[in-house]
TIVEX-344475 format. One line per field, with one value per residue: x negated, y negated, z of N, C-alpha, C, O in turn; residue in one letter. Coordinates in steps of 0.001 Angstrom, whole numbers, plus 500000, padded with zeros to 6 digits. Each point is the difference from the previous one (the first is absolute). Layout:
N
n.c1	c(X, ...) $
n.c2	c(Y, ...) $
n.c3	c(Z, ...) $
ca.c1	c(X, ...) $
ca.c2	c(Y, ...) $
ca.c3	c(Z, ...) $
c.c1	c(X, ...) $
c.c2	c(Y, ...) $
c.c3	c(Z, ...) $
o.c1	c(X, ...) $
o.c2	c(Y, ...) $
o.c3	c(Z, ...) $
code	c(A, ...) $
//
This chain:
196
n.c1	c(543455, 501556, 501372, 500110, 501466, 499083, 499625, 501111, 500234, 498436, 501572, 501280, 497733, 498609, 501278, 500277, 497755, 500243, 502463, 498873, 498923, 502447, 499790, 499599, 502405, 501059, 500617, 501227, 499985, 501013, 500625, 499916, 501116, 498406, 501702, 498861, 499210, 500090, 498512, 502435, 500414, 501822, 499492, 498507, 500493, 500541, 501494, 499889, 500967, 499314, 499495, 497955, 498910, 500618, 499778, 498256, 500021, 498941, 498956, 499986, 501910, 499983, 498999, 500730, 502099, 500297, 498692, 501135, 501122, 498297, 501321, 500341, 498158, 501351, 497462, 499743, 499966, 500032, 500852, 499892, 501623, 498440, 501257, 498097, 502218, 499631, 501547, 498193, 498839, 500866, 501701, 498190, 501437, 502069, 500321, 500195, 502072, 499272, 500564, 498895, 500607, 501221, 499845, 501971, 501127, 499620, 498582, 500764, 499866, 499370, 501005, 498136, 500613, 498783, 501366, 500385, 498874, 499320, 501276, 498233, 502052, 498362, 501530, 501390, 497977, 499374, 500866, 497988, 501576, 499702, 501795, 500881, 500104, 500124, 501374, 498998, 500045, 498404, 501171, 498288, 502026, 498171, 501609, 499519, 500908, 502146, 500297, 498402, 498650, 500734, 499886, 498490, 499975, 500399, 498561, 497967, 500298, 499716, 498036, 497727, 500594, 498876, 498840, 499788, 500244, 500479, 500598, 501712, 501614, 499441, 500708, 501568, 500333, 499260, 501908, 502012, 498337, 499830, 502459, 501484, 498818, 501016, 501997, 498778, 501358, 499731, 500266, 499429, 498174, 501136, 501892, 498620, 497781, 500779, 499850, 498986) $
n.c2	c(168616, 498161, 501392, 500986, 502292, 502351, 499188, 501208, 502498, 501070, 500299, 501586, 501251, 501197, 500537, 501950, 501857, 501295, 501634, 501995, 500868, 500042, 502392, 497397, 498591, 499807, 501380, 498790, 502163, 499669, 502367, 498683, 501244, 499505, 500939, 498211, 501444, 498863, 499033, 499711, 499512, 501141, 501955, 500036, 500996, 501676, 499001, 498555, 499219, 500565, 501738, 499170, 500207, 501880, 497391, 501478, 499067, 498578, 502630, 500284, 500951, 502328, 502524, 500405, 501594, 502028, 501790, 500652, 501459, 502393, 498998, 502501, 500668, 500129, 500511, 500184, 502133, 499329, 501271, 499278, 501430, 499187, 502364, 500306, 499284, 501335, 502053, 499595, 501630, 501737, 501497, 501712, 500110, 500837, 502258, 500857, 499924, 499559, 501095, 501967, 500671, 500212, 500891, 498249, 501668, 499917, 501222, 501338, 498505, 501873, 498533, 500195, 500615, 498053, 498373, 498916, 501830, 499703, 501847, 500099, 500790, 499443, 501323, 498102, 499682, 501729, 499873, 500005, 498550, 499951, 500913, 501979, 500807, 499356, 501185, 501938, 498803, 499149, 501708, 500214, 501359, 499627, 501523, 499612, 498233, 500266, 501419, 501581, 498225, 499353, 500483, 499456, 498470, 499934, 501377, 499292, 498507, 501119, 500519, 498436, 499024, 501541, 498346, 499479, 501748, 497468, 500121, 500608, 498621, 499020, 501780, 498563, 498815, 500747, 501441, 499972, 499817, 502175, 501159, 499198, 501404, 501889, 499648, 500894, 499302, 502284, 498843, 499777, 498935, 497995, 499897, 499529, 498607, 498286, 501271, 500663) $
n.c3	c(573309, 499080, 500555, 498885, 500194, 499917, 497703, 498952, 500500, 498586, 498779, 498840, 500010, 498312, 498453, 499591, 499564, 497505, 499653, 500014, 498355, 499896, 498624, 499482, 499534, 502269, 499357, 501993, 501066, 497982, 501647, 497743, 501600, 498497, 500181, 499507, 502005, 501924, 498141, 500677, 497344, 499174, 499735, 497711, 498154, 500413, 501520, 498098, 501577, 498305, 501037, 500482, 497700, 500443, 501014, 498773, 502641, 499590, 499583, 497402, 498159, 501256, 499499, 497749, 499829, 500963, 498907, 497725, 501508, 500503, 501001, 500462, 501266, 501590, 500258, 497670, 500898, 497696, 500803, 498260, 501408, 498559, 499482, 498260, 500274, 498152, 500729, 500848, 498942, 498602, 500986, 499288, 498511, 500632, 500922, 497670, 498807, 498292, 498397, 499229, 498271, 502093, 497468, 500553, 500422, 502501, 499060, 500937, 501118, 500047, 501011, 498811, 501868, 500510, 501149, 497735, 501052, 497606, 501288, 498879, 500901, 498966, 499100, 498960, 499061, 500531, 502065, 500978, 500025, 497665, 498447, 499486, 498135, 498093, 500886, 500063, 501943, 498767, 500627, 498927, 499416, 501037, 498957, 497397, 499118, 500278, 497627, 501424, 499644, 497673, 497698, 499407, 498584, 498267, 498825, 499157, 498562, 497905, 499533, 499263, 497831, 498510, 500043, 497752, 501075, 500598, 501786, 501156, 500123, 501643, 501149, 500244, 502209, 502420, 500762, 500645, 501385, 501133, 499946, 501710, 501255, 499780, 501012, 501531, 500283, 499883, 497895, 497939, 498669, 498365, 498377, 497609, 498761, 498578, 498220, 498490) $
ca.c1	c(499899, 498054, 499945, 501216, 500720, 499415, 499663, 500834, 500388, 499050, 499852, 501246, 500131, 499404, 500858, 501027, 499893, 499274, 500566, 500047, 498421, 499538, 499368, 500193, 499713, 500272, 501526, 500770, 500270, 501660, 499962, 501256, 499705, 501350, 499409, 500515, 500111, 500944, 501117, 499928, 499293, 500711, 500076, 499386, 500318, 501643, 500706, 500925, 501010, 500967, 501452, 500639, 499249, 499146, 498682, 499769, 498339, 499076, 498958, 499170, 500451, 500526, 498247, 499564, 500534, 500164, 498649, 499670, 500387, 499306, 499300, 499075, 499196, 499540, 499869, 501137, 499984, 501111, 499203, 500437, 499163, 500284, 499062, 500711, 500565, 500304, 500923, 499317, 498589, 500146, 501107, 499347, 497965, 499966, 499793, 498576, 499423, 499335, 501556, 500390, 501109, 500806, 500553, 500974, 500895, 501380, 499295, 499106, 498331, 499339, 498503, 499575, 499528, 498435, 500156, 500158, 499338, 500435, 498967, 499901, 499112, 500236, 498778, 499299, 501157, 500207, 501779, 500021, 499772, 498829, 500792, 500429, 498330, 499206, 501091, 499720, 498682, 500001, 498941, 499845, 499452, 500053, 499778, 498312, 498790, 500904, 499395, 500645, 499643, 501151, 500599, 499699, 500054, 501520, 500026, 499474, 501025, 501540, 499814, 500204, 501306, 500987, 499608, 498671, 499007, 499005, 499070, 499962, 499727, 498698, 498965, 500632, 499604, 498613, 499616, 500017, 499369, 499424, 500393, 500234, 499110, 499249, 500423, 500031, 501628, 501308, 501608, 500445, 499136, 500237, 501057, 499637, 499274, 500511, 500997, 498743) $
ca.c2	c(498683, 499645, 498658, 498681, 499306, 499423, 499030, 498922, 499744, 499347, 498235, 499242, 499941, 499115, 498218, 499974, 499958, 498500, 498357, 499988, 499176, 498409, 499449, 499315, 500896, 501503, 500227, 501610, 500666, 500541, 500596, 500955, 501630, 500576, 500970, 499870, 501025, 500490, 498990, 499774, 498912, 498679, 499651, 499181, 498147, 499433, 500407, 499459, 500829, 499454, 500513, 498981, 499338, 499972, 501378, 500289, 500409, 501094, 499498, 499038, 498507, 499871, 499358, 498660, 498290, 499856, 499781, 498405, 499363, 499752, 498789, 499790, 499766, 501341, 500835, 500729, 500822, 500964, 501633, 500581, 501002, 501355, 499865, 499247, 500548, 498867, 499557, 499036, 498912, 498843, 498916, 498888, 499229, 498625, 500076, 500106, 498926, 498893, 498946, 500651, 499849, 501039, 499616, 500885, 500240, 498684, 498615, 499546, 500246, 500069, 499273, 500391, 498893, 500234, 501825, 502011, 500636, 501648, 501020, 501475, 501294, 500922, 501016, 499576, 499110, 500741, 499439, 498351, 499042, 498861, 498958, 500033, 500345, 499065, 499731, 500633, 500311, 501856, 500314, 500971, 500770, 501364, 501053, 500730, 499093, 500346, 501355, 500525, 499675, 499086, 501096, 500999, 498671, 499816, 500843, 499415, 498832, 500581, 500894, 499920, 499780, 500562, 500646, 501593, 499647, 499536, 501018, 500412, 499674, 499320, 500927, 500160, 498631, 500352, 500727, 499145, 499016, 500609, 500210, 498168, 499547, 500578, 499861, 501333, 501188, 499667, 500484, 502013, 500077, 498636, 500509, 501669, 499782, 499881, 501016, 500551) $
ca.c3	c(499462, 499937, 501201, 499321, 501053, 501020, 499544, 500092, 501270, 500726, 499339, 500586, 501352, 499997, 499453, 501649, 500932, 500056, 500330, 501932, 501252, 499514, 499273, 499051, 498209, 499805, 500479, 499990, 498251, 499851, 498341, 499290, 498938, 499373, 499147, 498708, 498702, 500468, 500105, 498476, 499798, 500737, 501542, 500020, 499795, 499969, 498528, 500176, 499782, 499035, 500483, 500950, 499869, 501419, 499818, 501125, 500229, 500092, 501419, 499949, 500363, 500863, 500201, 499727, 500416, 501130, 499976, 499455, 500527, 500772, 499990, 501358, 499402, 499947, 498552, 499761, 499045, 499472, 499651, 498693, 500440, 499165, 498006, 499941, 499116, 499221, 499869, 500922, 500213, 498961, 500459, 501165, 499381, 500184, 501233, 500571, 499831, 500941, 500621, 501024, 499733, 499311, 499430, 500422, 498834, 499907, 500101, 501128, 499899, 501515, 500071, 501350, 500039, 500183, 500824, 499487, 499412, 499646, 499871, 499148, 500039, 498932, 499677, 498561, 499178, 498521, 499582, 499896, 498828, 500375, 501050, 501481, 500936, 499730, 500675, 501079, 500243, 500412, 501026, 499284, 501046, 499300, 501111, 500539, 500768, 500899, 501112, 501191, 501452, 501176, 500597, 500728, 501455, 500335, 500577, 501190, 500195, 500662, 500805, 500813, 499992, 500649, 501331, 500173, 500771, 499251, 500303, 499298, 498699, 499776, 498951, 498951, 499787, 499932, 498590, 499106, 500096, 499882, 498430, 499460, 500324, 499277, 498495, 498994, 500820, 498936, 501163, 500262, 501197, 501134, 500658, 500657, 501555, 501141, 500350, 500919) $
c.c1	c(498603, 500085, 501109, 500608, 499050, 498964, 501418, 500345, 498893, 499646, 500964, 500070, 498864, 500324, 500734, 499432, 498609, 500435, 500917, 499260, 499681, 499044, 500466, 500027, 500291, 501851, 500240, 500410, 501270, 499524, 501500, 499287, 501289, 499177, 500853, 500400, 501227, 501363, 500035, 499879, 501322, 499740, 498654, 500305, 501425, 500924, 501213, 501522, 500681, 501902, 500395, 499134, 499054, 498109, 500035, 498371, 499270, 499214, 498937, 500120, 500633, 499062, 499485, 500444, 499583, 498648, 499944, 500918, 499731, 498965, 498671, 498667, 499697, 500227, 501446, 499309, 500789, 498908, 500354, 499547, 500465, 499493, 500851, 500376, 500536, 501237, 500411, 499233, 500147, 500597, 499042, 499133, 500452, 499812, 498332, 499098, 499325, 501588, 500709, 501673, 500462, 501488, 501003, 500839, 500849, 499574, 499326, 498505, 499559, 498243, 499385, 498523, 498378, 499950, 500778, 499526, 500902, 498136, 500699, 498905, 500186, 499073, 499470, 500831, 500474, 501037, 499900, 499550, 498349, 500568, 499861, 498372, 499453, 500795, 499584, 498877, 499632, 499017, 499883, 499303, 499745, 499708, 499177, 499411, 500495, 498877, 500864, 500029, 501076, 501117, 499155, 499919, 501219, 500774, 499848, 500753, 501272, 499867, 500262, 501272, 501060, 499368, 498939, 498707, 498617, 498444, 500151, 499560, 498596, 499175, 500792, 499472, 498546, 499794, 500440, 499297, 498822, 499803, 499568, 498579, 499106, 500595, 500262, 500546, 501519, 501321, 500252, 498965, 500084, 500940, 499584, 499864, 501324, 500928, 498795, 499960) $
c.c2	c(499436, 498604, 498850, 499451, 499228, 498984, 498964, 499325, 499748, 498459, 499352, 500132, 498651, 498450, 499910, 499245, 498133, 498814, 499948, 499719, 498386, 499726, 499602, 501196, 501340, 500041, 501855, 500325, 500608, 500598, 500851, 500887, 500546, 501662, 500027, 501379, 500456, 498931, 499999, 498666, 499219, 500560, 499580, 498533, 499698, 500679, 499685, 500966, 499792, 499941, 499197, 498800, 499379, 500509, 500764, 500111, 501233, 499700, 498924, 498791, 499288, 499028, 499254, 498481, 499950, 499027, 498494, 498991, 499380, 498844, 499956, 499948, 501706, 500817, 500697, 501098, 500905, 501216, 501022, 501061, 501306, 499197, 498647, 500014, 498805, 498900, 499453, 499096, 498615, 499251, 498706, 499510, 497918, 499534, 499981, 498755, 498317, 499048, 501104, 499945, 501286, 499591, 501621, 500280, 499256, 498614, 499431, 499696, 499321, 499637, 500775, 498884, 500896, 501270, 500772, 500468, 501390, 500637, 501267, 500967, 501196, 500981, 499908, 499319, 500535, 499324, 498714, 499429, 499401, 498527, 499591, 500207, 498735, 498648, 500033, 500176, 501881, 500369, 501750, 501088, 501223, 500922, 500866, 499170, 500085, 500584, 500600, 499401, 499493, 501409, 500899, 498841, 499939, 501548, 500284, 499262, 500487, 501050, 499320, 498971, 501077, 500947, 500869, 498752, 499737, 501086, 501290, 499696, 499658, 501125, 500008, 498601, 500355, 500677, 498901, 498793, 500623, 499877, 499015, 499317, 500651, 500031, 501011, 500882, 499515, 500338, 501400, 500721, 499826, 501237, 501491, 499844, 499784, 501155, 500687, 499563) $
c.c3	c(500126, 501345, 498987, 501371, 501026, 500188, 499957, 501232, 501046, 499587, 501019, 501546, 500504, 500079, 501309, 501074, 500378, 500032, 501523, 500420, 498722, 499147, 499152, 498846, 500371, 500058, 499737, 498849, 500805, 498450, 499966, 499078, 499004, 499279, 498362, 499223, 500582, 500026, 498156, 499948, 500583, 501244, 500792, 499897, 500048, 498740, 499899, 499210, 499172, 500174, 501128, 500210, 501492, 499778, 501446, 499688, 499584, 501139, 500138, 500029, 501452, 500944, 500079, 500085, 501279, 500463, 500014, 500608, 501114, 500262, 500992, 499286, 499626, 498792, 500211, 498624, 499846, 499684, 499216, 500262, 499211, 498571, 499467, 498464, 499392, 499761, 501348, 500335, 498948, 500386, 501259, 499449, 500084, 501407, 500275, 499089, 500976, 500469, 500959, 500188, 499723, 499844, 499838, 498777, 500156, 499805, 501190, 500091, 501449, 499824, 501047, 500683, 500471, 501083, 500122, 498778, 499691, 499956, 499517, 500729, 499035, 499839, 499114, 499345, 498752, 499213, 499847, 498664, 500557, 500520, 501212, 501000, 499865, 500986, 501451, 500370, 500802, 501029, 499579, 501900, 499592, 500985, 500563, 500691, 501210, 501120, 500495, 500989, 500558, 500508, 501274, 501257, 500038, 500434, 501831, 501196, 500372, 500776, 501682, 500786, 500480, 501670, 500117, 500931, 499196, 500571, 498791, 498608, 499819, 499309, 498756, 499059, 499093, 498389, 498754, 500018, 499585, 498716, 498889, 499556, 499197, 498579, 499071, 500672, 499197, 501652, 500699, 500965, 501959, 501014, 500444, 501826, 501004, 500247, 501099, 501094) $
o.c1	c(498924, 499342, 500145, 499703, 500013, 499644, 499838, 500048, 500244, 499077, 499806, 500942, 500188, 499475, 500108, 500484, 499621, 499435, 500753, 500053, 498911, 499522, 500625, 499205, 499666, 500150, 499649, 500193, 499995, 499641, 500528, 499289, 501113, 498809, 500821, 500485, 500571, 501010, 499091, 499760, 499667, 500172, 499997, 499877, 500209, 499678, 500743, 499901, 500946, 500754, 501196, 500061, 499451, 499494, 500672, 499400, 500391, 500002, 499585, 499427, 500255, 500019, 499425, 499420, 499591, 500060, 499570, 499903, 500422, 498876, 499344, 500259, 499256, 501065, 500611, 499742, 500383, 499063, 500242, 498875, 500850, 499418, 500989, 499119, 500365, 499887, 501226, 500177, 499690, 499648, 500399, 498901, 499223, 499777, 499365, 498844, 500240, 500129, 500834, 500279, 499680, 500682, 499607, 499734, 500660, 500529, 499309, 499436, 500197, 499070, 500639, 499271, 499995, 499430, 500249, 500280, 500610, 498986, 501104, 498775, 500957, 498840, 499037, 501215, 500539, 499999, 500917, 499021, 499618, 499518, 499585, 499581, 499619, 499497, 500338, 499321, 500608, 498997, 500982, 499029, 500774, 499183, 499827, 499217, 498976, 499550, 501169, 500731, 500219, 500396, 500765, 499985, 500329, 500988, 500801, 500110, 500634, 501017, 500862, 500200, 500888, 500431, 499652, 499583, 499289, 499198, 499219, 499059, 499660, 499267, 499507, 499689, 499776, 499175, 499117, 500594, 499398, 499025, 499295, 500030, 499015, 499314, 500657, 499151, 500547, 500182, 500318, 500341, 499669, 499535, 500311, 500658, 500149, 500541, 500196, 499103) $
o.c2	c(500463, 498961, 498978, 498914, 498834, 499859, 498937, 498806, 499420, 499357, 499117, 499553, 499103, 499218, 498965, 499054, 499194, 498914, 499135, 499396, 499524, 498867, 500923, 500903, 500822, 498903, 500913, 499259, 500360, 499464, 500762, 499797, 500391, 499942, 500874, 499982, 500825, 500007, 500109, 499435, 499044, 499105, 499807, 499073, 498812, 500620, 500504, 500664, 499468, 499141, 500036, 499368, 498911, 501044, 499721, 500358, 501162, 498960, 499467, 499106, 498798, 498863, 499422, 498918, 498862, 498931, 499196, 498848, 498911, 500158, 498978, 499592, 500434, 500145, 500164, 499345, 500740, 499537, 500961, 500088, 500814, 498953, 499428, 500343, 498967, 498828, 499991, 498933, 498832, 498834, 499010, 499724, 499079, 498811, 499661, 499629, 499830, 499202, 499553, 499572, 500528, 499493, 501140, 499141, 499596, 498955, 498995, 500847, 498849, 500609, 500238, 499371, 501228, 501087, 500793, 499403, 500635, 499502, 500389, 500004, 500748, 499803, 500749, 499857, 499212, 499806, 499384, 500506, 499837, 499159, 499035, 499666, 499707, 498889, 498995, 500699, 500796, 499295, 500567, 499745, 500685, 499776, 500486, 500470, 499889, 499731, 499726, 500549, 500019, 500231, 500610, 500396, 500015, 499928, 500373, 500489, 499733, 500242, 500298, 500052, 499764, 501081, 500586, 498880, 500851, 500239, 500117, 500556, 500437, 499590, 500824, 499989, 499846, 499659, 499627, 499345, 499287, 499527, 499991, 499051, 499317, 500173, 499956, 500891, 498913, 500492, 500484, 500727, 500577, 500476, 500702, 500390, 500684, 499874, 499839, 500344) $
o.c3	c(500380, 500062, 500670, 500497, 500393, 501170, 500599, 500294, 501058, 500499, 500836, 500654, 500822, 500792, 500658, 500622, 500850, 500125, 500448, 501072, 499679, 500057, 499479, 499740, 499146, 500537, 499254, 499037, 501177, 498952, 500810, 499015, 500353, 499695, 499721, 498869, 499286, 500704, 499176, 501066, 500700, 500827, 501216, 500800, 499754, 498987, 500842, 498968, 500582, 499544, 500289, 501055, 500165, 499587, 500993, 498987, 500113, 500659, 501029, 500622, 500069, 500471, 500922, 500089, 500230, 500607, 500826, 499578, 500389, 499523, 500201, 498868, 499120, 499399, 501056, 498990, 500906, 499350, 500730, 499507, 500361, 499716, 500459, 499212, 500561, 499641, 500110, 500589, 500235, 499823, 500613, 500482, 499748, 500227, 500999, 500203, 501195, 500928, 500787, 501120, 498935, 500891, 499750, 499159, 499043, 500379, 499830, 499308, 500389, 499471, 501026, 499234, 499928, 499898, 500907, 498961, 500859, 499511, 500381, 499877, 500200, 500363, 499831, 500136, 499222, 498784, 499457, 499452, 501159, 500759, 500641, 501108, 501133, 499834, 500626, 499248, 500716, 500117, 500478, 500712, 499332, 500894, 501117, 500825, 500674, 501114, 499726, 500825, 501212, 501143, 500747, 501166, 501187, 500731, 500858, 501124, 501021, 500649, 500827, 501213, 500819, 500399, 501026, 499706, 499467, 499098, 499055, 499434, 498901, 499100, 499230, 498809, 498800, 499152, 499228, 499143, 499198, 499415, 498992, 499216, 499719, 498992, 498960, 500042, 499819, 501114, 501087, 500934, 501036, 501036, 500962, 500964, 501012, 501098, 501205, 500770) $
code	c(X, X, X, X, X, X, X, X, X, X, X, X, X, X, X, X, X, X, X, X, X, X, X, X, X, X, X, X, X, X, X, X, X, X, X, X, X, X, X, X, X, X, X, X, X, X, X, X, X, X, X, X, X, X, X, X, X, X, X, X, X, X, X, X, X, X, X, X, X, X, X, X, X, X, X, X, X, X, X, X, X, X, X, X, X, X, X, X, X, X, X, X, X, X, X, X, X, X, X, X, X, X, X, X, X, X, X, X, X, X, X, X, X, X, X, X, X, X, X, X, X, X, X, X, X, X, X, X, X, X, X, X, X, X, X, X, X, X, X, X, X, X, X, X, X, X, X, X, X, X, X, X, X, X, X, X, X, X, X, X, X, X, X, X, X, X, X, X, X, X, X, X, X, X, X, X, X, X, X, X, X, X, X, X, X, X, X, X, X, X, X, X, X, X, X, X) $
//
């Protein structure tokens, strides 16, 4: 990936922690993750039954009433984590409008109020209407710009998480900072050295 999760969640640790040490304008973040490709569209949004005229929820609309019922000051984001596909996304272009209203097949319409926010982590928008894009503000990540460095630091990291003796590890530290630093060592180089 190109960092998506881990930019979100470095936001949402951030807002945490700046409204524990009392700086003005930050509140805790509460995030709902749904993965939209593994849900069909009523069990995204609801679906009402015709045979016993009962609705039933969907996850979003569940979500979301819950969110907007929430009265504390604290951010609330819904996280749209996967592609995104049309016979979905359309059903939200009044959610992402400036009145922010998702609007249910039983008639229902759920206001959402200033702290709750929908985020899209997506791998592109190929599937999206200009609608719907012109709808949404965008933060464009791209993976080449990434690099190798966080993997081979987070490599690092779990190593020494799972017990390898940070001694040890430090000529490994040394070669990849080494690496890091000169820029021109491809991956395959990187792992040769360290099998050696």
């Amino acid at each position: 990936g190109s960092g998506k999760s881990v930019a979100w969640k470095a936001l949402q640790r951030v807002q945490g922690r700046l409204k524990d040490t009392g700086v003005e304008g930050f509140e805790r973040v509460h995030v709902h993750i749904l993965n939209p490709l593994a849900l069909s569209n009523d069990e995204i949004y609801g679906v009402f039954n015709r045979l016993n005229n009962e609705w039933t929820d969907g996850v979003l609309s569940n979500i979301a009433r819950n969110v907007c019922t929430d009265e504390s000051p604290d951010k609330k984001w819904i996280v749209f984590d996967g592609p995104v596909d049309t016979l979905w996304i359309e059903s939200m272009n009044s959610l992402l409008d400036d009145n922010k209203i998702l609007t249910l097949l039983n008639g229902e319409r759920i206001s959402m109020p200033t702290q709750v926010s929908i985020l899209f982590e997506v791998e592109d928008l190929s599937q999206a209407s200009p609608a719907t894009v012109s709808r949404a503000g965008m933060i464009y990540m791209n993976v080449e710009d990434l690099g190798w460095w966080p993997y081979a630091d987070s490599w690092l990291q779990c190593k020494i998480a799972a017990g390898c003796d940070q001694v040890n590890m430090f000529p490994h530290r040394n070669l990849l900072t080494k690496c890091k630093d000169q820029a021109c060592i491809s991956m395959n180089q990187i792992q040769y050295q360290m099998i050696q």
